[in-house]
Backbone as CSV, one residue per row, in Angstrom:
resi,resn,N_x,N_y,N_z,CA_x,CA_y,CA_z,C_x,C_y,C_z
1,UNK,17.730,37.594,5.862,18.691,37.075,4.907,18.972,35.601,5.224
2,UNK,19.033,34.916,4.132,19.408,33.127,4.680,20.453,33.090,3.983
3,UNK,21.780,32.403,4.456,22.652,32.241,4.450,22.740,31.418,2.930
4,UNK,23.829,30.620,3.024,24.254,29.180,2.034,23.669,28.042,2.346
5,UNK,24.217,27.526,3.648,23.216,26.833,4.312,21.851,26.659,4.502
6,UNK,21.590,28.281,4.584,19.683,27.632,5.041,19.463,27.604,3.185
7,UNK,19.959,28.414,2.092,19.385,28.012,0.687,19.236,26.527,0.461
8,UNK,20.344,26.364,1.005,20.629,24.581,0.320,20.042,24.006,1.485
9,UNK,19.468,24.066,2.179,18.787,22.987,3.135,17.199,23.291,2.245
10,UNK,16.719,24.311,1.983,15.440,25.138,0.934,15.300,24.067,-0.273
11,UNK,16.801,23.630,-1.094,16.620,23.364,-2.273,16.535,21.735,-1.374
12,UNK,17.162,21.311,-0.760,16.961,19.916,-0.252,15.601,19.623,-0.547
13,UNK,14.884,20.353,0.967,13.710,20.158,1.218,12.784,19.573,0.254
14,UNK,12.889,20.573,-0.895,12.060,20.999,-2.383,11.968,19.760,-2.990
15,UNK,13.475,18.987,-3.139,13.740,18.076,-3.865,12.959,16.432,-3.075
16,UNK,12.984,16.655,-1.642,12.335,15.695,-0.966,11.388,15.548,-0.705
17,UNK,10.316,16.658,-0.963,9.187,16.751,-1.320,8.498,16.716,-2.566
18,UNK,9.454,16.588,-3.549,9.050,16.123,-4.980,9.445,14.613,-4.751
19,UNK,10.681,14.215,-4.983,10.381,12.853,-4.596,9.352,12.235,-3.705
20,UNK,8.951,12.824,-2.659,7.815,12.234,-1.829,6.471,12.358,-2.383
21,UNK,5.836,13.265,-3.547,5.121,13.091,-4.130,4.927,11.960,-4.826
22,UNK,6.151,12.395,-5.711,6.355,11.382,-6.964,6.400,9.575,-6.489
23,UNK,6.411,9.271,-5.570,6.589,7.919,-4.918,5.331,8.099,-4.190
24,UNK,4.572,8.640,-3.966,3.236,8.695,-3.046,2.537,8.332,-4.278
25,UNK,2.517,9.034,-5.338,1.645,8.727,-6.256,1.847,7.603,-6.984
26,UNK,2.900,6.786,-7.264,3.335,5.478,-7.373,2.347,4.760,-6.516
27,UNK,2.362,4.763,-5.316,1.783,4.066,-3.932,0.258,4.328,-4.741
28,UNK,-0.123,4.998,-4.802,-1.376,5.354,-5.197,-1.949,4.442,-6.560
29,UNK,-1.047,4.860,-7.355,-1.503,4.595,-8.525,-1.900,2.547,-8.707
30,UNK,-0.627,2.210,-8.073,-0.395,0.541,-7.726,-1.949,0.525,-6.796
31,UNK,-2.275,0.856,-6.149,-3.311,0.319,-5.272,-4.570,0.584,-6.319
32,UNK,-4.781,1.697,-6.959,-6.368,1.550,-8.161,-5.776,0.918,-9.010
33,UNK,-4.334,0.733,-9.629,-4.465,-0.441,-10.589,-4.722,-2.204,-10.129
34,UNK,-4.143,-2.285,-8.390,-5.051,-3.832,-8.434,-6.375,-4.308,-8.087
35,UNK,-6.996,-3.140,-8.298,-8.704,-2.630,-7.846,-8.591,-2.570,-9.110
36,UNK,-8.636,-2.274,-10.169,-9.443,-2.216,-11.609,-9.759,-3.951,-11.560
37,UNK,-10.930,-3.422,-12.270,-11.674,-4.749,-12.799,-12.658,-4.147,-13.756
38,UNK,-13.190,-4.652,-14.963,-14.012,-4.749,-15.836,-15.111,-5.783,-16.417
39,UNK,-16.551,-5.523,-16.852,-17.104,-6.987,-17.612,-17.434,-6.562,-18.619
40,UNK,-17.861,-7.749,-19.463,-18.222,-7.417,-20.945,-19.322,-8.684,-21.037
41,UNK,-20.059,-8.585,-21.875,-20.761,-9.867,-22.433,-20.923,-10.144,-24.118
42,UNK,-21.733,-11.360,-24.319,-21.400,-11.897,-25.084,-22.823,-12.788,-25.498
43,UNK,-23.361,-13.102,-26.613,-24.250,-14.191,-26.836,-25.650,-12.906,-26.202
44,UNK,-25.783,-12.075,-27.233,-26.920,-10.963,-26.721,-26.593,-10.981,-25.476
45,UNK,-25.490,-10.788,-24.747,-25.862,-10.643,-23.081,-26.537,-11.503,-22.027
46,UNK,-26.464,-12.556,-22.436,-26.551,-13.789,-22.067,-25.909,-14.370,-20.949
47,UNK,-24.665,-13.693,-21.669,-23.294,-14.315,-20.657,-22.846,-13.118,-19.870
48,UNK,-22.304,-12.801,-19.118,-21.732,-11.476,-18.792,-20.731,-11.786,-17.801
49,UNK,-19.407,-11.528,-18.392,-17.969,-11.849,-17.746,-17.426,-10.507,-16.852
50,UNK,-16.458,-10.663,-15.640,-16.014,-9.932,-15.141,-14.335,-10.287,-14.758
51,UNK,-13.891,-9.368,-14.892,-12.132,-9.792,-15.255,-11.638,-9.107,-14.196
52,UNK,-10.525,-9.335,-13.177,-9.392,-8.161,-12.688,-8.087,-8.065,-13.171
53,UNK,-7.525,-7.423,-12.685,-5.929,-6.673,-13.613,-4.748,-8.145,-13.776
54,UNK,-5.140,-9.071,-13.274,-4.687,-10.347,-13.343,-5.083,-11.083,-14.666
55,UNK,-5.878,-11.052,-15.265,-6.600,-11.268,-16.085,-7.578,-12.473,-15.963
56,UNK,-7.403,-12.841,-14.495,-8.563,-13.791,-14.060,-10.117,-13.465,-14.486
57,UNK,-11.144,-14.568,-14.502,-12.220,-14.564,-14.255,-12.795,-14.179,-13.305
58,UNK,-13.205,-13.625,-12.578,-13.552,-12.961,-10.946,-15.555,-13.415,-10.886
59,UNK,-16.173,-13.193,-12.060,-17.529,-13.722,-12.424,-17.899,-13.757,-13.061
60,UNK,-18.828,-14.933,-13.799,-19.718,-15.046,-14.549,-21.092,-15.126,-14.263
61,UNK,-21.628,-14.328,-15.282,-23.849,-14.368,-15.012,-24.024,-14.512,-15.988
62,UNK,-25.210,-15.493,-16.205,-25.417,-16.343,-16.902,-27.556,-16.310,-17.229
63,UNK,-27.944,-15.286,-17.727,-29.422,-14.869,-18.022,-30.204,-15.874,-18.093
64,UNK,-31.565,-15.717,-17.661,-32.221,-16.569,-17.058,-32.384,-17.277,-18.515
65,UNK,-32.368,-17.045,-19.594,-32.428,-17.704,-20.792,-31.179,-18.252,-21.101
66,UNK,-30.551,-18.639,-20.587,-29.334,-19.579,-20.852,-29.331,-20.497,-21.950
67,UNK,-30.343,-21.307,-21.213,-30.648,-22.470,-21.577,-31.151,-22.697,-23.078
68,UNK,-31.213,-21.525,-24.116,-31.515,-21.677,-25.416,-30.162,-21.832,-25.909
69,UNK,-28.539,-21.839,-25.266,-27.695,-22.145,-26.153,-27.046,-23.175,-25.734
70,UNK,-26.370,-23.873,-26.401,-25.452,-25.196,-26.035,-24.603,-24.462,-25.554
71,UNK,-23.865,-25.955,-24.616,-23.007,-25.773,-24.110,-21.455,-25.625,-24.945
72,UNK,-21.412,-25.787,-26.051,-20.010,-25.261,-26.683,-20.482,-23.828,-27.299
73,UNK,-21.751,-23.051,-27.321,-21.934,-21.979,-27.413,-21.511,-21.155,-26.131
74,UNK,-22.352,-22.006,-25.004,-21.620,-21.004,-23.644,-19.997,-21.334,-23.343
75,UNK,-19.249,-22.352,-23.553,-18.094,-22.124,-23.823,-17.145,-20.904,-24.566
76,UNK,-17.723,-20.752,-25.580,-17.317,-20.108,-26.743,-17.586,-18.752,-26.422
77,UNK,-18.742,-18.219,-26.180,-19.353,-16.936,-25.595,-18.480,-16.686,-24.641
78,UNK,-18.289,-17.567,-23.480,-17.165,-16.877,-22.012,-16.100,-16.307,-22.659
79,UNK,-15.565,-17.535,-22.413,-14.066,-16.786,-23.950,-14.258,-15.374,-24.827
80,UNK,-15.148,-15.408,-24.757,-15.045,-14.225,-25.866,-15.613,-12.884,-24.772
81,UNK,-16.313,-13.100,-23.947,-16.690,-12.270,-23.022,-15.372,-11.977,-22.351
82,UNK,-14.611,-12.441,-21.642,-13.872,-12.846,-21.017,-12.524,-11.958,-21.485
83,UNK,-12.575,-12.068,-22.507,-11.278,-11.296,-23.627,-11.521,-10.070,-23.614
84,UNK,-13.034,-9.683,-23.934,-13.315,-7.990,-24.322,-13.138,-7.658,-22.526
85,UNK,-13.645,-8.381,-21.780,-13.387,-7.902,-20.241,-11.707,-7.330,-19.792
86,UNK,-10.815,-8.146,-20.364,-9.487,-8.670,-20.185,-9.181,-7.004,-20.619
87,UNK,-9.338,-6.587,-22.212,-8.913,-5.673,-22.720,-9.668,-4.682,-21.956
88,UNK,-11.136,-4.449,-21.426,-11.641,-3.354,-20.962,-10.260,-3.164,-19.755
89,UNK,-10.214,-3.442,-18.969,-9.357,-3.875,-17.721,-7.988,-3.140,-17.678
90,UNK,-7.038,-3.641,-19.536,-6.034,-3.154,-19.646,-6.275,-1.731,-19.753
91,UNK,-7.230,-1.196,-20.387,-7.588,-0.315,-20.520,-7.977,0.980,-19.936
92,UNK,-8.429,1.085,-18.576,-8.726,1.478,-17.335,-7.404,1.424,-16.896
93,UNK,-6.527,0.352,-16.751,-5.377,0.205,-16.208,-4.116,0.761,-16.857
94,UNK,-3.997,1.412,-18.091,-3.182,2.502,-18.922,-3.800,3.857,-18.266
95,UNK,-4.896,3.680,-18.429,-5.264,5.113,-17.601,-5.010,5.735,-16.570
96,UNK,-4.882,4.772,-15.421,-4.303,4.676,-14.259,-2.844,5.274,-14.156
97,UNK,-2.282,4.488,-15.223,-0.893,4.265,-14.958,-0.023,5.528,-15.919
98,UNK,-1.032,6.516,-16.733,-0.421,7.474,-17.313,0.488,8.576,-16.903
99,UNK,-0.148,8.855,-15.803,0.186,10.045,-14.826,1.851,9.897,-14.954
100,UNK,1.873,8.448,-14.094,3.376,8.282,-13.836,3.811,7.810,-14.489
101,UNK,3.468,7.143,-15.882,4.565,7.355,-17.165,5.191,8.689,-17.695
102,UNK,4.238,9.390,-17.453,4.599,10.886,-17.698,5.914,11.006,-17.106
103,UNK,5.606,10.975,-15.722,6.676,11.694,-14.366,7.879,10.716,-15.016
104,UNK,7.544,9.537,-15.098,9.129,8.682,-14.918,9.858,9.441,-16.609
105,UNK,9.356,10.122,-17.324,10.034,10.895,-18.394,10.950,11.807,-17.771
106,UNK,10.779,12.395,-16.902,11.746,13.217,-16.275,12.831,12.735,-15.117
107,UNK,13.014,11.319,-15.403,13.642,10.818,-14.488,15.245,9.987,-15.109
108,UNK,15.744,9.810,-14.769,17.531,8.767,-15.156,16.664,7.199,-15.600
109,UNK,17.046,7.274,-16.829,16.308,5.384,-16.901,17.283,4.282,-16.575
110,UNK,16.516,3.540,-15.925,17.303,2.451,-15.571,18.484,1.670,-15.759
111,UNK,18.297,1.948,-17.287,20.111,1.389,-17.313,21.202,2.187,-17.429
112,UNK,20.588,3.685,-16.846,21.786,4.804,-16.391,21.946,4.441,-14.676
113,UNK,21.438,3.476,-14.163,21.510,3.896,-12.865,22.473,1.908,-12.213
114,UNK,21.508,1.377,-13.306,21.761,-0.056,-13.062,22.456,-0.728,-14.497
115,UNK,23.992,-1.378,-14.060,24.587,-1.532,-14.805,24.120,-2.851,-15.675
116,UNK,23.788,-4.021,-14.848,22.835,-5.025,-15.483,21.781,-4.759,-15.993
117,UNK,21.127,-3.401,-16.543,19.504,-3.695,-16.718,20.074,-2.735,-18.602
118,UNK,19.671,-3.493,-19.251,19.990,-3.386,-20.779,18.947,-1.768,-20.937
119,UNK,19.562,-1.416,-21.988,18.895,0.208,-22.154,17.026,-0.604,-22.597
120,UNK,16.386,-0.117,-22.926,14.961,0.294,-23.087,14.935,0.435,-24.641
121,UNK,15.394,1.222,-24.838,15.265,2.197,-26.274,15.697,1.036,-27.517
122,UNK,16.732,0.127,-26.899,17.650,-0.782,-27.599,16.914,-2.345,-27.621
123,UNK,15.808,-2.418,-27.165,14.636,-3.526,-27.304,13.533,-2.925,-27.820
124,UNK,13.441,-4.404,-28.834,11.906,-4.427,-29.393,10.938,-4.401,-28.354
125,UNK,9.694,-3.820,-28.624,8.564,-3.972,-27.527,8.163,-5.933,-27.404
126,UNK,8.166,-6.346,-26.324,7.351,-7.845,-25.912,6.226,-7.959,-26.864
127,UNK,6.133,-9.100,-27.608,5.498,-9.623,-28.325,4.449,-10.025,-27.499
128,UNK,2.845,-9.540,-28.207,1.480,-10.261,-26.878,1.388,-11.266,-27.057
129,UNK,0.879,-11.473,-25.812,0.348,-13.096,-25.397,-0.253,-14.084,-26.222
130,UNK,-0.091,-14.789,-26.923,-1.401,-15.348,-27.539,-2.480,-15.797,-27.193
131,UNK,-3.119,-15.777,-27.988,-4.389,-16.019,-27.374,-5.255,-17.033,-28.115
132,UNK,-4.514,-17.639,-29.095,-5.014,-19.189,-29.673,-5.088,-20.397,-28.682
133,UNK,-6.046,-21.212,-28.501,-6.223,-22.540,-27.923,-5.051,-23.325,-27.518
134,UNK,-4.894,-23.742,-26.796,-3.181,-24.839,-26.389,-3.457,-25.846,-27.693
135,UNK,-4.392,-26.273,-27.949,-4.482,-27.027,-28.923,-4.612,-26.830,-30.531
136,UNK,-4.109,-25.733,-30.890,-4.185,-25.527,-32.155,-2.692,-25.048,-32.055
137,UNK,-1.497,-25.090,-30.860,-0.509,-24.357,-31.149,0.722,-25.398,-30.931
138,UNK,1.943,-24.799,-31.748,3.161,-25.963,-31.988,3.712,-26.043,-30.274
139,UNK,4.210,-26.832,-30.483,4.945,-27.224,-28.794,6.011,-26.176,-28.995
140,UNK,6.061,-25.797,-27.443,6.473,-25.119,-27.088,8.600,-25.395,-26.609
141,UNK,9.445,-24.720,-27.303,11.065,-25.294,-27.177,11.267,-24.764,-26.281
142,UNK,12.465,-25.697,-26.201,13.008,-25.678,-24.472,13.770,-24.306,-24.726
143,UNK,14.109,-23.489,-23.395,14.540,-22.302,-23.286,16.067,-23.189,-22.652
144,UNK,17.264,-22.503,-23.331,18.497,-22.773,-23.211,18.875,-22.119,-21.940
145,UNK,20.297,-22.065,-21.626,20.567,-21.745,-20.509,21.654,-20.113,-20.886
146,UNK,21.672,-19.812,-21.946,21.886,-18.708,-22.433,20.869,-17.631,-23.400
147,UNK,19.856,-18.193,-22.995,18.485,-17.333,-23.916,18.659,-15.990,-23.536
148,UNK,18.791,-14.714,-24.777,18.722,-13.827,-24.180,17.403,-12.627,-23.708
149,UNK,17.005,-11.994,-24.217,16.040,-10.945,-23.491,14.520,-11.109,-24.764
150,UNK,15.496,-11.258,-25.640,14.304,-11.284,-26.619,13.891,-12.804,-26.766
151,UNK,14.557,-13.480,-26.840,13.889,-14.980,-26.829,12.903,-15.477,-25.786
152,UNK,13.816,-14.691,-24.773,12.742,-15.087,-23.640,11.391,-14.480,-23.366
153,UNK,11.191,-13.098,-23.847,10.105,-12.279,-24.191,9.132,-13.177,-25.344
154,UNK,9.452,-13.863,-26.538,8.538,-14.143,-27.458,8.358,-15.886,-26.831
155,UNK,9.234,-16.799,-25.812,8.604,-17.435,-24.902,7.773,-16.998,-24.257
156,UNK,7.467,-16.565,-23.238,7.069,-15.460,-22.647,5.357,-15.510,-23.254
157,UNK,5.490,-15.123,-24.693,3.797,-14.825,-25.232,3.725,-16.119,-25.944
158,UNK,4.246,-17.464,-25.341,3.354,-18.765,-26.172,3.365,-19.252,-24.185
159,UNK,3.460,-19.541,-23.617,3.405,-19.637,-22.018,1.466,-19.838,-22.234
160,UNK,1.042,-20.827,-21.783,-0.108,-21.163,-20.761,-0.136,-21.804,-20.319
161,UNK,-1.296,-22.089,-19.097,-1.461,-22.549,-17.788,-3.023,-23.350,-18.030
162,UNK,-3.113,-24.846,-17.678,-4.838,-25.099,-17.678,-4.888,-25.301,-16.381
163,UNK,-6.529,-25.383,-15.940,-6.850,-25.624,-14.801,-8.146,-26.166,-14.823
164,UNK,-8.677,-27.121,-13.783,-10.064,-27.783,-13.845,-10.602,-27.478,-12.829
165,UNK,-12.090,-27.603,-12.477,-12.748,-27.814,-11.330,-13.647,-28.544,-11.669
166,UNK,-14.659,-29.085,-10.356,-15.800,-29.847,-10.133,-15.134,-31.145,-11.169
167,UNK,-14.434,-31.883,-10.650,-14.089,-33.336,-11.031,-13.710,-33.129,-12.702
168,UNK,-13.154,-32.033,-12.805,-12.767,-31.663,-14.710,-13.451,-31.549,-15.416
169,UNK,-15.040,-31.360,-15.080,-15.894,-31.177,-15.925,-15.742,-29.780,-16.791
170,UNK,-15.244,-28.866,-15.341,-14.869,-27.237,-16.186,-13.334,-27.448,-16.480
171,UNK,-12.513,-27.169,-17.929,-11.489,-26.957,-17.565,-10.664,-25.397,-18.775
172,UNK,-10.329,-24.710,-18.142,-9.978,-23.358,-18.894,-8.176,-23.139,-18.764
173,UNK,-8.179,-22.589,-20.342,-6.459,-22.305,-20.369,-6.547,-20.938,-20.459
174,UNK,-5.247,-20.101,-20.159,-5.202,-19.281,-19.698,-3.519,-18.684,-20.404
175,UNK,-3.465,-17.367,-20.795,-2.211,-17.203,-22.149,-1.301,-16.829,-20.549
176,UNK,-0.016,-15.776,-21.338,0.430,-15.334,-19.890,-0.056,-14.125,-19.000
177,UNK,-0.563,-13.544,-19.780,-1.430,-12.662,-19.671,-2.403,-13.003,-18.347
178,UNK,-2.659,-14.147,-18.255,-3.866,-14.689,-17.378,-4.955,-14.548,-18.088
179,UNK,-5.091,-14.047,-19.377,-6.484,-13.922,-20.266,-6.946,-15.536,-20.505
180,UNK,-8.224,-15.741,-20.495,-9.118,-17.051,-20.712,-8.526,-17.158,-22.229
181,UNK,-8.002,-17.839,-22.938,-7.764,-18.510,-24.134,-8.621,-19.697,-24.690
182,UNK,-9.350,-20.367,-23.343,-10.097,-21.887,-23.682,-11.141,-22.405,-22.392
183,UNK,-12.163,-23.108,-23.013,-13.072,-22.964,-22.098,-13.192,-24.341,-22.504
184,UNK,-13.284,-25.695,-22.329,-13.893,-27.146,-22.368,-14.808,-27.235,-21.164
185,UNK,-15.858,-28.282,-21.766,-16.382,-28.695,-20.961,-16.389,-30.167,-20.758
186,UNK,-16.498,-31.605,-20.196,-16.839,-32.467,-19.921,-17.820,-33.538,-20.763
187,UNK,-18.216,-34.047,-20.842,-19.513,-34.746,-21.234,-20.465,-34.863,-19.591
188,UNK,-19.798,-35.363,-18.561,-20.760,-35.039,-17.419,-20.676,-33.559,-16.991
189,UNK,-21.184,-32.530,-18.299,-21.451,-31.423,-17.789,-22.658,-30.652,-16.962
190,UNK,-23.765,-31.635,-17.757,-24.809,-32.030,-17.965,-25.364,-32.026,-16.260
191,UNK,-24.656,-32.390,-15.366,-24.663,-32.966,-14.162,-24.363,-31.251,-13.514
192,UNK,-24.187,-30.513,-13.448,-24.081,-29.349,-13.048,-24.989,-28.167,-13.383
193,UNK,-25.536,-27.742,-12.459,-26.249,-26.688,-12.624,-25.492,-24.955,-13.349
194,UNK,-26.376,-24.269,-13.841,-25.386,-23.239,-14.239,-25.106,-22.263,-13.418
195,UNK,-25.628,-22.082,-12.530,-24.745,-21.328,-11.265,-23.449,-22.056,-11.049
196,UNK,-23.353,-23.126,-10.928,-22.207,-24.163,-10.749,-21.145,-24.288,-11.487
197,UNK,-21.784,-24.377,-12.798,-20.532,-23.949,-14.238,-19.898,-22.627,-13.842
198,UNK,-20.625,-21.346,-13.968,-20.170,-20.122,-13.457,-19.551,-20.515,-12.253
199,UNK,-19.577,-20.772,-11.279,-18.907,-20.581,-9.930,-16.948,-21.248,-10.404
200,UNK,-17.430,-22.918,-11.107,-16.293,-23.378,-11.460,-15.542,-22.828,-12.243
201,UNK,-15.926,-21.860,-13.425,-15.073,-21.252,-14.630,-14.049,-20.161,-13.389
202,UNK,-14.865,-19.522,-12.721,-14.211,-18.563,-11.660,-12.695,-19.144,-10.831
203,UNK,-13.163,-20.874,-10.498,-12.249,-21.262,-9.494,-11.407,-22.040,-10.850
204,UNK,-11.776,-22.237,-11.680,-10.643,-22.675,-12.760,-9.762,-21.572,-13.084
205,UNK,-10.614,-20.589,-13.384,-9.622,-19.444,-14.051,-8.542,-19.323,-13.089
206,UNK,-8.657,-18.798,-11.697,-7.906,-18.198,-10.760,-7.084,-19.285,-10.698
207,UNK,-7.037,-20.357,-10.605,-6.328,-21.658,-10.197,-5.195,-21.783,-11.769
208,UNK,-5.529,-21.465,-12.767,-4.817,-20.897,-14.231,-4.015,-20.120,-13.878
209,UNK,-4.590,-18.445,-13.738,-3.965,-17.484,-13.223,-2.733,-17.814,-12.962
210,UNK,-2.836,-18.442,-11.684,-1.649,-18.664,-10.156,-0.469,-19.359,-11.303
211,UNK,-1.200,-20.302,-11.719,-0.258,-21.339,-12.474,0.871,-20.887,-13.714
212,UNK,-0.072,-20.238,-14.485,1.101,-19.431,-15.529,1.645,-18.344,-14.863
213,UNK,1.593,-17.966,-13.671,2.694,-16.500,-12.994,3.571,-17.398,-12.739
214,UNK,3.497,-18.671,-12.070,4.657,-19.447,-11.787,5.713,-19.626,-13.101
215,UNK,4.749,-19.852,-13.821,5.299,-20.684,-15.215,6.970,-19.282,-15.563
216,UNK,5.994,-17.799,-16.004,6.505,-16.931,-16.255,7.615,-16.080,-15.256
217,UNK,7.720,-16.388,-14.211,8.718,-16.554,-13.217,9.844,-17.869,-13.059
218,UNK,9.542,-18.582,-13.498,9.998,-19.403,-13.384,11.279,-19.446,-14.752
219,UNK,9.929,-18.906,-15.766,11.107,-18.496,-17.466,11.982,-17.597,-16.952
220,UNK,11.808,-16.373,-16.250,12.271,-15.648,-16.236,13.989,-15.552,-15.087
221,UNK,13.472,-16.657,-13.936,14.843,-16.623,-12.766,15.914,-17.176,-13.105
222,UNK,16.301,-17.871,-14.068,18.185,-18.330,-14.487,18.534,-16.737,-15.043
223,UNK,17.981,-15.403,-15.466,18.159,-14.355,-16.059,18.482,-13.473,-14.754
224,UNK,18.171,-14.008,-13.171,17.849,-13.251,-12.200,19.525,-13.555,-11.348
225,UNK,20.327,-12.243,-11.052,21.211,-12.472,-10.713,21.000,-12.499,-8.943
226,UNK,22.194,-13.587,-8.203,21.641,-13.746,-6.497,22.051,-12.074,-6.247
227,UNK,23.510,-11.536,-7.033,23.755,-10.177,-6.016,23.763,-9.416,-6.272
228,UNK,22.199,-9.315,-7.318,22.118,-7.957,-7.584,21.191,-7.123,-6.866
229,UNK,21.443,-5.569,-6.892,21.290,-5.016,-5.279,19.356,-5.082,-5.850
230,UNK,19.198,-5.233,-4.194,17.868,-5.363,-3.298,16.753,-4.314,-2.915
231,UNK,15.895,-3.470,-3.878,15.506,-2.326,-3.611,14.157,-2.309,-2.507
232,UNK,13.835,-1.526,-1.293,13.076,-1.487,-0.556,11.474,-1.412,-1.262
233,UNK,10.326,-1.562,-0.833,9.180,-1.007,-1.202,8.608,0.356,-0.722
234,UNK,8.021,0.905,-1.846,7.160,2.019,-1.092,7.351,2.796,0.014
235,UNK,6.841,1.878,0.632,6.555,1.716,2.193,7.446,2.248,2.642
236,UNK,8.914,1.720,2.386,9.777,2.064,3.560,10.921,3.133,3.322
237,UNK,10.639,3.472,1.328,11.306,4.609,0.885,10.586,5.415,1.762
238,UNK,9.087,5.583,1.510,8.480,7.106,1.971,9.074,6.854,3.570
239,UNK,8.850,6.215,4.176,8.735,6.293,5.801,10.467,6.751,5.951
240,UNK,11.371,6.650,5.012,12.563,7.289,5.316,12.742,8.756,4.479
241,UNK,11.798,8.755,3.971,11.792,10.676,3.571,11.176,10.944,4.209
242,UNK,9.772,10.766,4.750,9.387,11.347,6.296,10.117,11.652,7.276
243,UNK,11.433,10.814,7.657,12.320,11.257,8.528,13.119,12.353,8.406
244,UNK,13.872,12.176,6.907,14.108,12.839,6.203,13.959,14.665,6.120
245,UNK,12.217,14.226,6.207,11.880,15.696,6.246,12.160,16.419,7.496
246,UNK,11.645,15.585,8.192,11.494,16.149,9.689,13.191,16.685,10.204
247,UNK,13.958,16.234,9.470,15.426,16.552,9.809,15.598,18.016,9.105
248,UNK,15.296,17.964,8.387,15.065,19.654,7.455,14.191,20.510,7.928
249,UNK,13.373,20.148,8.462,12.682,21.068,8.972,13.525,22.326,9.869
């Protein structure tokens, strides 16, 4: 016979071992979503782009027949490789991330738990990134010092970042997304081999990347309060339900 006590130490347990799932598989799920990566090509396969969950460039290959298209064709082709890569990527990466959309359905949403965090249900979904050229788009207005959730969200999807390499001959913009939006080349492009173009689109993109996370952090911290509370990672929830357990035992 078990008492009151040993039931409710039973139902503890139960409950700390579902949470310890449910946060293991979090841990899990975060580590294959920053391992997804995808490629796509473009220009009969000519070009062939490779993207990670950042929406960086990670590589370009470039077929030994290259050389039958101009260079604002292989511009044009990355970009477009580059995009279907971007979306393969998101794509794999919903998949990933289904499991525990599921689970977090059975859970208190956030703005039952946290008094600053606005309900969910009561916002429009974030408007996407664009993905038109910096140069075909209106300038971008200054964000006030009272912008609220939605203004700053449809800022948010006009946000890009450029970046150059090899003396600016390569230079690529990048939405917030980190998706390739623009590919220029130089007039001394000419002067670079195409292993070299490929190597630079790679160190442009990533050097983009870095640049619009700043940008979009940066929109986002006058919204960021100093004292609002500080939640641990992963890491150090589970390693205190491990203890946890071992106390129930």
């Amino acid at each position: 016979m078990h008492g009151p006590n040993d039931r409710l130490r039973m139902e503890v347990a139960q409950v700390v071992d579902d949470v310890h799932r449910l946060i293991s598989g979090f841990a899990e799920a975060k580590r294959l979503h920053q391992a997804v990566t995808a490629s796509a090509s473009a220009e009969r396969e000519r070009i062939v782009v490779v993207a990670d969950v950042s929406g960086a460039v990670t590589e370009v290959d470039f077929d030994d027949d290259i050389e039958d298209l101009g260079y604002h064709q292989i511009a044009r082709g990355v970009v477009q490789a580059a995009q279907r890569a971007a979306a393969a990527v998101q794509r794999k990466a919903d998949e990933i991330l289904s499991a525990q959309r599921e689970a977090l359905l059975g859970l208190p949403k956030l703005s039952d738990l946290v008094d600053w965090m606005p309900d969910e249900q009561q916002l429009p979904p974030p408007p996407p990134a664009l993905r038109t050229p910096p140069a075909e788009r209106e300038p971008l207005a200054v964000v006030g010092e009272h912008t609220d959730l939605v203004e700053l969200q449809e800022q948010r999807a006009r946000l890009f970042a450029t970046a150059s390499a090899e003396g600016r001959r390569v230079t690529v913009a990048v939405n917030a997304d980190g998706v390739l939006i623009d590919l220029q080349f130089s007039g001394a492009i000419a002067d670079l081999g195409y292993e070299e173009i490929a190597e630079a689109i790679v160190a442009a993109s990533r050097a983009a990347v870095a640049a619009v996370a700043r940008k979009v952090a940066d929109l986002y911290a006058p919204t960021v309060e100093d004292d609002r509370p500080r939640f641990p990672g992963p890491d150090v929830v589970l390693a205190g339900i491990e203890r946890l357990r071992d106390q129930l035992r």
